[in-house]
Backbone as CSV, one residue per row, in Angstrom:
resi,resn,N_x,N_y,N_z,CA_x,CA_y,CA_z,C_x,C_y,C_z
1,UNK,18.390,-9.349,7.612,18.763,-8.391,6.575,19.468,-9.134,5.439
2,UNK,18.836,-8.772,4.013,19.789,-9.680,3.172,20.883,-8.708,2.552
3,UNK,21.556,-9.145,2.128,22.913,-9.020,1.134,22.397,-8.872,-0.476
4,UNK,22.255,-7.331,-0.946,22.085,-7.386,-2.278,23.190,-6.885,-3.440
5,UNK,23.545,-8.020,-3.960,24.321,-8.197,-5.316,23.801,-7.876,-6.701
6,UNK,24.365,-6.997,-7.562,23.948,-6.146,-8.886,24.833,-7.022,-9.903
7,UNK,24.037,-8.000,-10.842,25.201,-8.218,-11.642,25.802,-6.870,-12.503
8,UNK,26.853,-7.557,-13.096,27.650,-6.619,-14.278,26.435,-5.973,-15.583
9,UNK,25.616,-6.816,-15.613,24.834,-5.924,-17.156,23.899,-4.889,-15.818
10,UNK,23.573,-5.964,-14.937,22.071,-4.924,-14.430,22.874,-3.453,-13.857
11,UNK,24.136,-3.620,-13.910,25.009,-2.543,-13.091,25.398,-1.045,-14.399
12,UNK,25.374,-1.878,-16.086,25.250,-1.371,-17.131,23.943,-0.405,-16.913
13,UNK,23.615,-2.028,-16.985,21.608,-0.597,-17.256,21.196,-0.007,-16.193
14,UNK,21.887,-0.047,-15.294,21.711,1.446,-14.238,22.181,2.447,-14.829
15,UNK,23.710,2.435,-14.883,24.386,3.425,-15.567,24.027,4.146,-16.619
16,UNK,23.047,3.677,-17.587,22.386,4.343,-18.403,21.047,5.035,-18.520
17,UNK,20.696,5.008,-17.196,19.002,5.476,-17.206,19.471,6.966,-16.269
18,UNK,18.569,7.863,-16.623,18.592,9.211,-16.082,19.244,9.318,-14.618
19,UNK,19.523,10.252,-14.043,19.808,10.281,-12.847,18.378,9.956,-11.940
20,UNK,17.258,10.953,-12.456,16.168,11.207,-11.481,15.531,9.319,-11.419
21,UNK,15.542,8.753,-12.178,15.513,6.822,-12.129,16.371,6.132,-11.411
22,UNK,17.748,6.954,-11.756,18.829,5.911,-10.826,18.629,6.187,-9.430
23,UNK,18.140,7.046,-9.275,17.955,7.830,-7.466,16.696,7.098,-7.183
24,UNK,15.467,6.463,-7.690,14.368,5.625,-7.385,14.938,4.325,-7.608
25,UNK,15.747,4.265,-8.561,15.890,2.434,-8.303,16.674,2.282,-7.367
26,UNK,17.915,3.421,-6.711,18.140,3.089,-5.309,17.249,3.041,-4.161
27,UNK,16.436,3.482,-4.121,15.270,3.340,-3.267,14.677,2.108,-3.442
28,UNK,14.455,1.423,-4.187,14.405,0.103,-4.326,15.264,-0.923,-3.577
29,UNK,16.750,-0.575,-4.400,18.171,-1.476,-3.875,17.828,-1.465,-2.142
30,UNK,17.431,-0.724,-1.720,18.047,-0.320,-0.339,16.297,-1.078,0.719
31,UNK,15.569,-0.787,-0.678,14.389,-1.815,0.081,14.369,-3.277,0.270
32,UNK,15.407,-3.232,-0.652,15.648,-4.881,-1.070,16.331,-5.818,0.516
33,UNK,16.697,-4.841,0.946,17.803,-5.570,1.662,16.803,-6.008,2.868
34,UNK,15.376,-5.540,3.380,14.920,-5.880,4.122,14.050,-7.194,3.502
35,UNK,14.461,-7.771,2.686,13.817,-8.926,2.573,13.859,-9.953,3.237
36,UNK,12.702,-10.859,3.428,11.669,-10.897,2.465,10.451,-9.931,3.511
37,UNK,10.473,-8.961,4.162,9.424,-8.011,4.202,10.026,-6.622,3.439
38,UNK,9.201,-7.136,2.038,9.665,-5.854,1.103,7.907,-6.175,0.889
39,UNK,7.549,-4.451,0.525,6.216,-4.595,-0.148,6.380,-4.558,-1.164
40,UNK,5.941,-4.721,-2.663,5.714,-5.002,-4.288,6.302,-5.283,-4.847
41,UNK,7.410,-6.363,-4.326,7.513,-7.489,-4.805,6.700,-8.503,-5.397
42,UNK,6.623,-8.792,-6.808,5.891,-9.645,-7.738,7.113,-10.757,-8.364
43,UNK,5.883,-12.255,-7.632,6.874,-13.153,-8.611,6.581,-13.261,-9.774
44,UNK,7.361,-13.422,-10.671,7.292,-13.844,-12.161,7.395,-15.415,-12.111
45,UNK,6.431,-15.124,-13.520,5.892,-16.637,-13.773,6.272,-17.077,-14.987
46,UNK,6.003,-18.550,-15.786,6.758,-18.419,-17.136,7.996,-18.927,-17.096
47,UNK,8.765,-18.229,-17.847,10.370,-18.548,-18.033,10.926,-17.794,-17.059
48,UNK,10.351,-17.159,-16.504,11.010,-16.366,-15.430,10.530,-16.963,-14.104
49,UNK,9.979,-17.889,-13.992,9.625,-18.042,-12.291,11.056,-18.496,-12.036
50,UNK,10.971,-17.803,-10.086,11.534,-17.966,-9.486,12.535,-16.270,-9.415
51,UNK,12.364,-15.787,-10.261,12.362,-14.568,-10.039,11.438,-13.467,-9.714
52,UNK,11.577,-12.622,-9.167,10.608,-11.191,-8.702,10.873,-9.842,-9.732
53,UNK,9.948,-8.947,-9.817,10.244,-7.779,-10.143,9.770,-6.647,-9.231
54,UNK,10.403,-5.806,-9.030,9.918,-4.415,-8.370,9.448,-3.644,-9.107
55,UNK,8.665,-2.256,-9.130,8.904,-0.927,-9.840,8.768,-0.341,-9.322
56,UNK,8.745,0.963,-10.505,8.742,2.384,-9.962,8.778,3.459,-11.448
57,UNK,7.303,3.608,-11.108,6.729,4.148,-12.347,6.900,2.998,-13.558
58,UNK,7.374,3.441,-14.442,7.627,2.897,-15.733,9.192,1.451,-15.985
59,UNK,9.502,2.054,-14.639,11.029,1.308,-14.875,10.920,-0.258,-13.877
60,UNK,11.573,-0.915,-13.941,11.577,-2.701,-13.414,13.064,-2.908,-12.940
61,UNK,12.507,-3.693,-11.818,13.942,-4.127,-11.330,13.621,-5.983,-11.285
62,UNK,14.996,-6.694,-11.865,14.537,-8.033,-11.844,15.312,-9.096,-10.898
63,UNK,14.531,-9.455,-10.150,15.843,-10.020,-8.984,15.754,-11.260,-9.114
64,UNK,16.349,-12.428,-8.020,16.218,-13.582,-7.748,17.064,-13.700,-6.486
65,UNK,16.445,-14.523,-5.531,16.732,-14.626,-4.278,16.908,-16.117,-4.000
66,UNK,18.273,-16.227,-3.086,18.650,-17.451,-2.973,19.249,-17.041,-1.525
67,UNK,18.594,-17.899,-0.522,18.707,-17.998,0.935,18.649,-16.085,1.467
68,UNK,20.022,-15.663,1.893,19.484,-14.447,2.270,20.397,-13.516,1.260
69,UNK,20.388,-13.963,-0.055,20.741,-13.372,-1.112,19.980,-12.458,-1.679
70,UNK,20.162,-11.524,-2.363,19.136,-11.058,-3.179,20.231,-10.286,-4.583
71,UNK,19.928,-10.979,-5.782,20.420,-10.756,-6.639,19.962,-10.035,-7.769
72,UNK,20.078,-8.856,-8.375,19.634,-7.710,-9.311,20.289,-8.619,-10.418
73,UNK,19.603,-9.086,-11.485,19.740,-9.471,-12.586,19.592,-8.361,-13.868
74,UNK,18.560,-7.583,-13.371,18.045,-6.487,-14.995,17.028,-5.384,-14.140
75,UNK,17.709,-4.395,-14.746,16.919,-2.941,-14.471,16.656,-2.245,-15.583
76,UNK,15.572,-1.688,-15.845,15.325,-0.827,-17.092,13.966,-0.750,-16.969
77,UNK,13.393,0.205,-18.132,12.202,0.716,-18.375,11.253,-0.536,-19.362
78,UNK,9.595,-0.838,-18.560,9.033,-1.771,-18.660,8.818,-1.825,-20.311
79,UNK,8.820,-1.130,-21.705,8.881,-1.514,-22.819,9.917,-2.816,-23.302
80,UNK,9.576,-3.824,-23.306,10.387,-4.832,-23.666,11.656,-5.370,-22.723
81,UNK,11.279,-5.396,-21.424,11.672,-5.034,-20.045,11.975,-7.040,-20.324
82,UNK,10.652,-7.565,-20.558,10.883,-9.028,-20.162,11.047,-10.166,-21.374
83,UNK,11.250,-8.734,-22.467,11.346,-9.806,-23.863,12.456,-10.779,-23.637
84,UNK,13.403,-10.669,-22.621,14.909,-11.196,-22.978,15.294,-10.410,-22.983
């Protein structure tokens, strides 16, 4: 079972997305923890490898995993989700 950590912004951009989103991206958080048997998990490639993203519907969760870490870097809705 891993240990999942939300930084301070990705903990922001929770706080700001609807309730009925924040209640699916916990469904996420809570999938997270059975890693690494999580299903749709996607690694990112690019400037981002070495990180994963989840979804759910329209919205992204952006992690990175280190031993049995799993760290929430950025949550929000996929429009300009990976500009930076």
């Amino acid at each position: 079972m891993a240990t999942v950590l939300i930084t301070a912004e990705a903990q922001r951009q929770y706080h700001g997305l609807p309730k009925v989103i924040r209640t699916r991206i916990e469904k996420l958080l809570a999938r997270l923890q059975r890693w690494p048997d999580v299903s749709g998990a996607k690694p990112l490639r690019g400037d981002l490898a070495g990180r994963y993203r989840m979804r759910s519907g329209d919205y992204r969760l952006q992690f990175q995993v280190v031993g049995d870490v799993v760290t929430v870097e950025k949550v929000g809705h996929r429009d300009g989700f990976y500009g930076g």
